[in-house]
N, C-alpha and C positions, 0 to 999 in steps of 0.2 A: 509498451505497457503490458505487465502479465500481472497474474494473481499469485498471493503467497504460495500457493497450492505447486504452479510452475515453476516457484522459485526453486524450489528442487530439480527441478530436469538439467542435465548435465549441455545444451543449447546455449545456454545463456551466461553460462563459466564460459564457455567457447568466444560466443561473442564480445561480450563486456571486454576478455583477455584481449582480441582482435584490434579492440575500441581503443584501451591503452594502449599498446603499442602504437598506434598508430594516430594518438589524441583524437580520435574524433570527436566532434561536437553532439553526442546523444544524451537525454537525459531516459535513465534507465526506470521507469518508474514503473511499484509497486503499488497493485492495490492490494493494500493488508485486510481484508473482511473479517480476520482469526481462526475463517474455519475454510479449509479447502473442498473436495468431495465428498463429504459424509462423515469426515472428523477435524478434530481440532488441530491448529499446526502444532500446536503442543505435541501431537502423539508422530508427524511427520518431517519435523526439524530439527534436527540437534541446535543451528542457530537459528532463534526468531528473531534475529535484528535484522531484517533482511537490506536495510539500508546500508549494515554493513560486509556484507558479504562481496563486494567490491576489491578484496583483497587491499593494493596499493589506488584505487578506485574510489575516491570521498563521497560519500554519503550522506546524509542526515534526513531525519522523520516528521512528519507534519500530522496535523490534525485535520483528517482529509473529511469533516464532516462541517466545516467553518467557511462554507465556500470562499471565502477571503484569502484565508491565510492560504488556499490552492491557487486564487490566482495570482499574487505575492507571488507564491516558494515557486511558480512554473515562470515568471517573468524574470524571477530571479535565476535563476535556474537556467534559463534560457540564455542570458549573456556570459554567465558563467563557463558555457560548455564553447561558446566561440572563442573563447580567449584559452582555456586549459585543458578541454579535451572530455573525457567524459562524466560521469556524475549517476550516483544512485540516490533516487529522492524514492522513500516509502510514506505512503498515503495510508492512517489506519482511518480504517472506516469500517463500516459492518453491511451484513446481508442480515436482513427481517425475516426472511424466507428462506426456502432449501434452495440447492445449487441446480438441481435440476429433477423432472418427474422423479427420476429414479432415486433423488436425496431429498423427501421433505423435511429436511432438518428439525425434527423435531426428537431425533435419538442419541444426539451429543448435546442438544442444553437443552435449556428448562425455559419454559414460559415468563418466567419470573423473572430472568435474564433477557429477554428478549422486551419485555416492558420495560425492564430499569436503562437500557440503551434509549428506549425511544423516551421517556422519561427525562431523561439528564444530557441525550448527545445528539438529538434529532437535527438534521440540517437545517430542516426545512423550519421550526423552533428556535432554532439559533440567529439562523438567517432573520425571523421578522423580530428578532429581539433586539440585534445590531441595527436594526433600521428603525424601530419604534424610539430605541437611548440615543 
């Protein structure tokens, strides 16, 4: 498990590469929050699909604020990687807050973005509305 932020470090080309050759059973999952250390992965990624960045390495992206569909795509996910070897699954989700003291993310977005997440994709909103329907 790394962050968008890591999926840039040249580690994780190395492994994943290791992983296919040699089909290991990993599932390589990405937690997509959109913003890495203090900017956007916009400004730090040439590709943000980061589910695809597997090369010949299958991928696909979930909506990692649905708790559901996370333990779904991980169960699934999980038989898939014994039978064919490795697997990039990215989870977008978001961070409310900065990354850490030194990033109170309050200088790459706006307040107004940060309500309309918690507004329309909150988990924890999601989660008691599948359970109330």
């Amino acid at each position: 498990m790394y962050g968008d932020g890591a999926a840039n470090q040249g580690q994780l080309a190395e492994a994943s590469n290791m992983a296919g050759l040699w089909k290991l059973p990993i599932i390589y999952l990405c937690e997509n929050n959109t913003y890495g250390m203090g900017t956007s992965q916009d400004r730090a990624a040439y590709n943000t699909k980061f589910y695809s960045r597997g090369d010949r390495i299958p991928g696909f992206k979930i909506e990692a604020q649905n708790v559901l569909m996370v333990k779904e795509a991980i169960k699934w996910a999980g038989k898939y990687v014994l039978e064919n070897g490795p697997i990039f699954l990215e989870a977008l989700t978001y961070r409310y807050h900065g990354h850490s003291m030194s990033d109170p993310g309050i200088t790459y977005r706006t307040k107004e973005e940060i309500a309309e997440v918690r507004a329309t994709r909150d988990p924890v909103e999601i989660c008691r509305k599948m359970l109330l329907d």
